[in-house]
C-alpha positions as CSV (number, residue, x, y, z in Angstrom):
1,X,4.3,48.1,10.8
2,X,7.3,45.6,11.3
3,X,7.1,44.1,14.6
4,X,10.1,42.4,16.0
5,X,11.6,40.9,19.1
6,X,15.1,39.2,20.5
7,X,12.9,35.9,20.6
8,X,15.2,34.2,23.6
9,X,13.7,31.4,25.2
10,X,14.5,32.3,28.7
11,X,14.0,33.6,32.4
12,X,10.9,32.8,34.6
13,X,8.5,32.1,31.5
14,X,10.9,29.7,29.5
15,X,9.0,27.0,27.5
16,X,5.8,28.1,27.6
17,X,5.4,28.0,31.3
18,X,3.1,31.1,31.6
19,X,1.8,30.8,28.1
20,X,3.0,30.8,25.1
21,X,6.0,33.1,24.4
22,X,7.0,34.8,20.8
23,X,10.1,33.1,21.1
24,X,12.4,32.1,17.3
25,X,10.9,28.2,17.2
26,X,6.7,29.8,17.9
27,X,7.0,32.6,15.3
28,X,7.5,30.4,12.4
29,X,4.0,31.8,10.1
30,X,3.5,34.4,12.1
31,X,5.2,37.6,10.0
32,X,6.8,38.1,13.2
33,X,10.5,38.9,13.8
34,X,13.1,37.8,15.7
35,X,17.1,37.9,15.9
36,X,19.1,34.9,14.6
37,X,21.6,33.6,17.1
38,X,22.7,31.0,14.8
39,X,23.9,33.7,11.8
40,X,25.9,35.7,14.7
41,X,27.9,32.7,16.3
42,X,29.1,31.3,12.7
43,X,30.3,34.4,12.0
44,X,32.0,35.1,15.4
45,X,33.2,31.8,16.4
46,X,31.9,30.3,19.2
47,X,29.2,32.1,21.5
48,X,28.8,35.2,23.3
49,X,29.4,33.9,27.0
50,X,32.4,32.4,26.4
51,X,35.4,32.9,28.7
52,X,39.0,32.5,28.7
53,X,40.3,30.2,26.1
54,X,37.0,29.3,24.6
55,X,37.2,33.2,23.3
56,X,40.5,31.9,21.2
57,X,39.8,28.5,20.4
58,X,36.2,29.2,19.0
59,X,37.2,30.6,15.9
60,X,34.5,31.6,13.1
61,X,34.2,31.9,9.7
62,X,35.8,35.7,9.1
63,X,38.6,34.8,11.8
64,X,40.2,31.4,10.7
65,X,37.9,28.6,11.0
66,X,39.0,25.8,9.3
67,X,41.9,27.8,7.3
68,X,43.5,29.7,9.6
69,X,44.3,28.4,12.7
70,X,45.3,30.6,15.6
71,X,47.8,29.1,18.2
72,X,45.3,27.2,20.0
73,X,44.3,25.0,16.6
74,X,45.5,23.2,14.1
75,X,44.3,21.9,10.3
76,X,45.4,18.6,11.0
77,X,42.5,19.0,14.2
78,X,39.4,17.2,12.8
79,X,37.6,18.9,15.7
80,X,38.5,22.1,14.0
81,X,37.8,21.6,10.5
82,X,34.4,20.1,11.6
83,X,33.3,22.8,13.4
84,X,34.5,25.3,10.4
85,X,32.1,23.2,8.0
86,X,29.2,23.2,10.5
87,X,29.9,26.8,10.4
88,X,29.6,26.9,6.6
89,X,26.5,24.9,6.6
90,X,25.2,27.1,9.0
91,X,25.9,30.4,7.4
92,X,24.0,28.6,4.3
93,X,20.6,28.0,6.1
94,X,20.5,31.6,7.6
95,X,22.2,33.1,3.8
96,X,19.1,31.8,2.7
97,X,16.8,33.0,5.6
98,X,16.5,30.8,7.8
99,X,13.7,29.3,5.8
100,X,12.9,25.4,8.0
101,X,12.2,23.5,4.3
102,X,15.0,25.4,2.3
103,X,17.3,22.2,1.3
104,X,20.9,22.2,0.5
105,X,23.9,19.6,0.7
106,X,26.0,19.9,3.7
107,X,29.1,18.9,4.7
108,X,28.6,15.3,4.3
109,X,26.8,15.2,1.2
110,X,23.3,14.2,2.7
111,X,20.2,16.5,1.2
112,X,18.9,18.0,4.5
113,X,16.6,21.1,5.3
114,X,17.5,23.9,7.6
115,X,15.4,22.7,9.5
116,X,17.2,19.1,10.0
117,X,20.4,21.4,10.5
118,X,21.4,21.2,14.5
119,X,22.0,24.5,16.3
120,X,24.6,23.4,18.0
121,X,28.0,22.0,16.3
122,X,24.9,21.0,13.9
123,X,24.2,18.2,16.0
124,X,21.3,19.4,18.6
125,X,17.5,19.3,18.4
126,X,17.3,23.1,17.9
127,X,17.1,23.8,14.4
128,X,18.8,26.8,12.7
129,X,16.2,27.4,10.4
130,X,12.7,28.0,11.9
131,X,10.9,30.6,10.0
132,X,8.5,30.4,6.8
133,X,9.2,33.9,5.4
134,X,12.8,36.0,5.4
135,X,10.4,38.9,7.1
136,X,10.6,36.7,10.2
137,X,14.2,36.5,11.0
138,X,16.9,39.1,11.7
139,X,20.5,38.6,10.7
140,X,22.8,40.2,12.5
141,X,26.8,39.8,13.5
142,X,27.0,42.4,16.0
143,X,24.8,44.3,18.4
144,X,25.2,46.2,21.7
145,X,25.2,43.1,24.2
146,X,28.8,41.3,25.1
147,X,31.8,42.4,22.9
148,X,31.7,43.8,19.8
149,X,32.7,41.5,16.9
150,X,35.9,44.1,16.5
151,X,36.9,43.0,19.8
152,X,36.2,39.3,20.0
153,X,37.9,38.8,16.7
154,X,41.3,40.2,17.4
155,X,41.5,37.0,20.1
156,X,40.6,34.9,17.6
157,X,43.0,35.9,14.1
158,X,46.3,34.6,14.2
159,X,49.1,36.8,16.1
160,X,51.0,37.3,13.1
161,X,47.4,38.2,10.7
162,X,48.1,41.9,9.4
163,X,45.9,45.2,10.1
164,X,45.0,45.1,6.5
165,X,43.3,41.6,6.8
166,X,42.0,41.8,9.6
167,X,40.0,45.0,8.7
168,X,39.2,42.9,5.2
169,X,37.7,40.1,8.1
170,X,35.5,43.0,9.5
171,X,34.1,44.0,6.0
172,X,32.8,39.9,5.6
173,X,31.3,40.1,9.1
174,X,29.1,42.9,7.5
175,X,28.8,41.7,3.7
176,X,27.0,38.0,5.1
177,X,24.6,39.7,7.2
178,X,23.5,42.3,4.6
179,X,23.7,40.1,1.7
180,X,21.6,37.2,3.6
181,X,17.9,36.8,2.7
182,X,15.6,38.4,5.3
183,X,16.2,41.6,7.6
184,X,19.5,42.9,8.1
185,X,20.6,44.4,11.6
186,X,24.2,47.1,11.9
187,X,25.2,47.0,15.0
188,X,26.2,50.9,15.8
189,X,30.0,51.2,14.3
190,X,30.4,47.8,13.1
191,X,31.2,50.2,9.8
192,X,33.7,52.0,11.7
193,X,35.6,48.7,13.2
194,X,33.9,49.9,16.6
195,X,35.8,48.9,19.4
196,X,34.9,49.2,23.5
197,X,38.4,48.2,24.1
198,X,37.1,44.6,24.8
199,X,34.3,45.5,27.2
200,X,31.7,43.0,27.3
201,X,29.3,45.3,29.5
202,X,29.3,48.5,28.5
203,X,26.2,49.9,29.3
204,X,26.9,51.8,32.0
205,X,30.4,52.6,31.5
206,X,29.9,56.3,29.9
207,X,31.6,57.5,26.8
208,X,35.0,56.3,27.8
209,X,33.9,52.6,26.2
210,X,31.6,53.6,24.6
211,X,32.3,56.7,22.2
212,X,32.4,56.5,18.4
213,X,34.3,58.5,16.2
214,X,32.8,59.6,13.4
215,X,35.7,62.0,11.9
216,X,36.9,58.0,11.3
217,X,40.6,59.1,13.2
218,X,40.1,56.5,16.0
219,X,38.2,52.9,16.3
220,X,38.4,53.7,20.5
221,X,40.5,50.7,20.4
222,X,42.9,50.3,23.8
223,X,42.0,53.3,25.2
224,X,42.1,51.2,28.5
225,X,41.5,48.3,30.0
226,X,37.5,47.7,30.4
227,X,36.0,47.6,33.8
228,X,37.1,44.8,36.7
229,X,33.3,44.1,37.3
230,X,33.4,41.8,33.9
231,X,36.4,41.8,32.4
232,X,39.0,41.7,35.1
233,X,39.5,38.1,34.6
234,X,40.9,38.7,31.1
235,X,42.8,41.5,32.1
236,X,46.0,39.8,31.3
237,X,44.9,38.2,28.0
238,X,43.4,41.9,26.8
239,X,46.7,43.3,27.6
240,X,48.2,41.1,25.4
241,X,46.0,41.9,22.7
242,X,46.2,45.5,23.2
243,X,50.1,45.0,22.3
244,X,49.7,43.9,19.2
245,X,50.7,46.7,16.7
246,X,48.3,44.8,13.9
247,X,45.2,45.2,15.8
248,X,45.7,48.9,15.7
249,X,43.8,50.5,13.0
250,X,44.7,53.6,11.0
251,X,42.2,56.3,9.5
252,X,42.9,54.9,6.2
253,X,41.3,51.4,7.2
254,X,38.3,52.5,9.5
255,X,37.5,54.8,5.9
256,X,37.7,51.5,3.6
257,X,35.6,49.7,6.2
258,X,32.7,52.4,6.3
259,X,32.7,52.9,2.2
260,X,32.8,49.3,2.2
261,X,29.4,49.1,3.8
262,X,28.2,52.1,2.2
263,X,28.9,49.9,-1.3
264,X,27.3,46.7,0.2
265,X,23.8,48.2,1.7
266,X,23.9,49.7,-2.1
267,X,24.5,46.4,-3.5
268,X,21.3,45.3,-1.3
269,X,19.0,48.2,-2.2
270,X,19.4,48.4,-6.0
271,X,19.7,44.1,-6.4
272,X,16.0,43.0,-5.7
273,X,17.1,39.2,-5.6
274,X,18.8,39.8,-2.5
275,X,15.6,40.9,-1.0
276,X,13.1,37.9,-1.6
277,X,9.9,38.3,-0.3
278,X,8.7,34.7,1.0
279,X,10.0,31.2,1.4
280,X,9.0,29.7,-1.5
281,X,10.8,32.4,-4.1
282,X,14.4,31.6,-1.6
283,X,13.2,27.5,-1.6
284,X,13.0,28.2,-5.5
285,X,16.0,30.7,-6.8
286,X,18.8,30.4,-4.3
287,X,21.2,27.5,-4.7
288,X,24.9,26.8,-3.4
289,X,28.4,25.5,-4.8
290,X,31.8,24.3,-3.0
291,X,29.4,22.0,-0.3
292,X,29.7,18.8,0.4
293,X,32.4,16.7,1.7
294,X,35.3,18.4,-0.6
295,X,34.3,21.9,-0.3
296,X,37.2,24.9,0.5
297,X,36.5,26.1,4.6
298,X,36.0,29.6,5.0
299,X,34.0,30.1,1.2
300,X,30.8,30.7,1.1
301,X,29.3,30.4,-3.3
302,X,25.6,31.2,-3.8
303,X,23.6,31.5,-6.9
304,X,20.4,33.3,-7.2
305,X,18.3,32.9,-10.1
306,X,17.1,36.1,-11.6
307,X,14.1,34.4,-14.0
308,X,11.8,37.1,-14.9
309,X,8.1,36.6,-14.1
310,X,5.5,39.1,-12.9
311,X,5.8,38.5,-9.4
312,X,9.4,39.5,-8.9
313,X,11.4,41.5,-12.2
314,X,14.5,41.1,-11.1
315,X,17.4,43.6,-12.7
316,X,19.8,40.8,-13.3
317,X,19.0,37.0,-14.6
318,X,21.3,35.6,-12.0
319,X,23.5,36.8,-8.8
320,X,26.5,34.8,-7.8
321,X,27.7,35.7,-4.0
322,X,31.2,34.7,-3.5
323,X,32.4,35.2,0.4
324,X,35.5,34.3,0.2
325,X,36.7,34.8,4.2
326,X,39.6,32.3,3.4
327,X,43.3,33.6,3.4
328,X,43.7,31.9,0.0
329,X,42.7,33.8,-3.6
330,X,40.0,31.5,-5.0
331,X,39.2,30.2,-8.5
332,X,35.8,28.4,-8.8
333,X,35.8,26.6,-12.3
334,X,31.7,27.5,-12.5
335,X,29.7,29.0,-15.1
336,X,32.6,28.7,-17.7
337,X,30.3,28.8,-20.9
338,X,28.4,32.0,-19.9
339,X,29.2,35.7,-19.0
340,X,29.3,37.4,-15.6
341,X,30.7,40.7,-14.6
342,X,31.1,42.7,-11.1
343,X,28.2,44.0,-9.7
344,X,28.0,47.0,-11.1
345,X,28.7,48.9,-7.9
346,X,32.0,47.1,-7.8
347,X,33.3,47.7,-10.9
348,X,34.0,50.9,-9.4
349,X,34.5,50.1,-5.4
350,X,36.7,51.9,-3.3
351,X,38.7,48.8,-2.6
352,X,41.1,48.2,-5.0
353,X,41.4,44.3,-4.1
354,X,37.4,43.5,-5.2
355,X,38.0,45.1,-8.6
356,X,40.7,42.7,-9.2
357,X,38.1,39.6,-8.7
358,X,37.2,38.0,-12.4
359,X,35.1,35.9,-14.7
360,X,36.1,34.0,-17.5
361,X,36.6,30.6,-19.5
362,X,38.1,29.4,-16.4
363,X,35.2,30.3,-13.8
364,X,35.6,32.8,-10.9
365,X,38.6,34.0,-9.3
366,X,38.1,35.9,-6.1
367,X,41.2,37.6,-3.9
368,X,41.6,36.2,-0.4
369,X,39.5,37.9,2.3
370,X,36.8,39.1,-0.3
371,X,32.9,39.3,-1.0
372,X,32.5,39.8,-5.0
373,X,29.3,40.0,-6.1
374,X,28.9,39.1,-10.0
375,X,25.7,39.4,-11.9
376,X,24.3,38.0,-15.8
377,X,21.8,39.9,-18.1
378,X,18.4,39.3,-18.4
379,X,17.5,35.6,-18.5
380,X,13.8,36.0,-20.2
381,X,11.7,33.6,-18.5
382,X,11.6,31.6,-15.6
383,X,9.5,28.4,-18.0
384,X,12.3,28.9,-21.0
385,X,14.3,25.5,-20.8
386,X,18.1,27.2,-20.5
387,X,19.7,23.6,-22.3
388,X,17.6,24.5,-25.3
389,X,17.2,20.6,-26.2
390,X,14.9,17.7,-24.9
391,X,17.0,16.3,-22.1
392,X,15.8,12.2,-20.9
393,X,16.7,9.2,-18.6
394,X,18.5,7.0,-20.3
395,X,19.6,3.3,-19.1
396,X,16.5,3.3,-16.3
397,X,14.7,0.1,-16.6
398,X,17.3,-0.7,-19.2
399,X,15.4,1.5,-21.1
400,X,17.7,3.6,-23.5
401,X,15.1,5.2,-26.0
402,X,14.8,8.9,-25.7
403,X,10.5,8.8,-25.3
404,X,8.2,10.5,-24.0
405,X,8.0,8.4,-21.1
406,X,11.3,9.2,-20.0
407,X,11.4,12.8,-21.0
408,X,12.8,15.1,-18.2
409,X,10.1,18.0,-17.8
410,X,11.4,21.6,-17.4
411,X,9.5,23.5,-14.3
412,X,11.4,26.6,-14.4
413,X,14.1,27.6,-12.3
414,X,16.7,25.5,-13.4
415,X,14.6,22.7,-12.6
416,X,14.3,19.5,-14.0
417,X,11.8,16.6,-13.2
418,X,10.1,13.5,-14.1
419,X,8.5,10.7,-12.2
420,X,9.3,7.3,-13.4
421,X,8.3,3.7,-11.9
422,X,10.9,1.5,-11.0
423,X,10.1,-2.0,-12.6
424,X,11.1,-5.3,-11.4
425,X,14.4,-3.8,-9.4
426,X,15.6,-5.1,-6.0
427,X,17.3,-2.9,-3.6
428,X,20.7,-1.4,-4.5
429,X,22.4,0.8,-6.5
430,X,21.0,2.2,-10.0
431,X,22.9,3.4,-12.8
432,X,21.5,5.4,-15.5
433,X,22.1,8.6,-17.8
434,X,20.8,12.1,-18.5
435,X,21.3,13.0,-22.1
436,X,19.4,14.8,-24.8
437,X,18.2,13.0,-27.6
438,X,21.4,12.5,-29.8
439,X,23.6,12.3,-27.1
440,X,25.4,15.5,-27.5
């Protein structure tokens, strides 16, 4: 029995006041579940009360943050490309569960924990990891409340951003949620590019908003203008939208969309690594590229390590996830020396634009507006060190030997450690090496 809950901290019993509430920050330990705000607005933009020109400004990472800016931004806006890599850092934590102690490097190049990582613009006291185990959060992008992420995106692209990309934008707002450690939630449609004609509301407002299509002819996109109780305010900005001919989606791209998923939730089911069972196997196998100060907005690289032991058998010895949401085809010089391939399942995808995504000598190269999903064989064991050579400190202590003493012990994982006492030093910088025992 999975028992879950939205989690809010809200309403007449906010903080405790009755006693204590299963809200996100008290279920951390608990097994129990609750929905991730924090996965939902980095993928949207903004968050899901915002009115008028917030709805445009706030752009997220499948609609332009930091790469693609609409008419309200600009890339020479540091208030723009800040918020796009908060997003990033962000869409890390909750990638990798949510888990509070799960480390990474954000945007600045500091070592912090999802739990260090500020809600919001990454700057508050409410963290955006809070849970111990992926069992006790909920990703999701979408779900019935406000407007659906359809809707509040096509205020966000770019005028001029084609049908075509803007569907590929939809398919990313599905592939981080069910490609994320922890419990994935599909918001009804979100595979069809549901639309409620930019209804915010639409629980009461019958089958005219609300319908869904499933012969895949019709998305129910401007089939009117929503109700005046909660949208007549935007009246004039949703006609504008409405007008657009490249919001308007065809048959052909409301198909690729629901495939799409299809392909992904396959992806998810037959890939065990993407389904980690506790904190410590996410704190231990998943890892991130492209952070830090330098990084590419709008590109999201994670490794997970695919080490066989008894607890877990993995099919594959490592999974890279490259969410590419950028307008720009990407090549990531990574992994040059060894041998990836597609996912199997999208080796032979329905979308044409995936299969065209590559490994070689030169790393990865992933198409604009694309999640590939490449996979390596069997990696034997998790305690095999992969460098296959004794790897020291060198130059510490102006100690240069390659001992015993300086030896860097493999743990498994990719992981490499050894304590050593700093003699005599004062405070400052250090210098030193990491070699193997003939310097090769």
């Amino acid at each position: 029995v999975y028992i879950y809950g939205e989690g809010w901290n809200f309403g007449e019993v906010a903080n405790d006041r009755r006693f204590v509430q299963a809200t996100q920050l008290n279920t951390f330990g608990t097994g129990l579940g609750t929905f991730t705000d924090r996965i939902r607005d980095a993928v949207r933009g903004g968050g899901p009360f915002d009115n008028g020109a917030a709805r445009t400004v706030n752009q997220g990472f499948i609609s332009g943050g930091g790469y693609d800016p609409n008419a309200e931004n600009s890339l020479d806006d540091e208030a723009f490309i800040e918020e796009a890599l908060c997003t990033s850092d962000q869409l890390r934590a909750t990638m990798a569960g949510s888990i509070a102690s799960y480390s990474f490097e954000d945007r600045t190049g500091a070592t912090i924990t999802g739990e260090e990582l500020g809600y919001s613009k990454c700057s508050d006291t409410s963290p955006t990891g809070y849970v111990a185990n992926p069992q006790e959060i909920i990703n999701y992008s979408a779900a019935h409340d406000n407007e659906t992420i359809f809707d509040i995106s096509q205020y966000k692209h770019p005028e001029a951003v084609s049908a075509a990309d803007r569907v590929r934008a939809e398919m990313i707002g599905v592939d981080v949620v069910l490609l994320a450690q922890g419990v994935p939630f599909v918001h009804s449609g979100q595979d069809l590019l549901r639309s409620k004609s930019v209804d915010r509301d639409s629980f009461d407002f019958g089958d005219w908003f609300n319908q869904q299509d499933f012969t895949k002819m019709s998305n129910n996109w401007a089939v009117g203008l929503p109700n005046a109780e909660k949208n007549q305010g935007e009246w004039p900005d949703i006609t504008a939208l409405f007008e657009n001919p490249q919001s308007a989606m065809s048959p052909a791209d409301i198909t690729l969309a629901a495939e799409h998923t299809k392909e992904i939730l396959q992806i998810r089911k037959s890939t065990k690594l993407y389904r980690l069972q506790s904190g410590e196997q996410i704190e231990d196998r998943v890892e991130y590229f492209n952070t830090g100060p330098e990084q590419t907005p709008g590109l999201i690289v994670q490794g997970i390590d695919g080490c066989f032991d008894d607890e877990l058998t993995p099919e594959f010895g490592y999974v890279m996830t490259i969410v590419n949401a950028n307008d720009e085809d990407q090549t990531l010089p990574l992994f040059t020396d060894e041998s990836f391939v597609l996912h199997p399942v999208q080796q032979t995808s329905v979308d044409p634009v995936v299969q065209t995504a590559t490994h070689d000598a030169n790393g990865f190269f992933v198409p604009a507006r694309t999640t590939a999903v490449f996979v390596r064989e069997d990696q034997d064991s998790c305690t095999a060190n992969p460098l296959g050579a004794d790897i020291f400190v060198r130059g510490l202590n102006q100690d240069w030997n390659a001992t015993a003493a300086n030896e860097l012990e493999y743990d498994g994982l990719n992981k490499f450690e050894r304590v050593i006492a700093l003699a005599g030093t004062t405070a400052g910088d250090l210098s030193f090496k990491i070699a193997d025992a003939d310097w090769a």
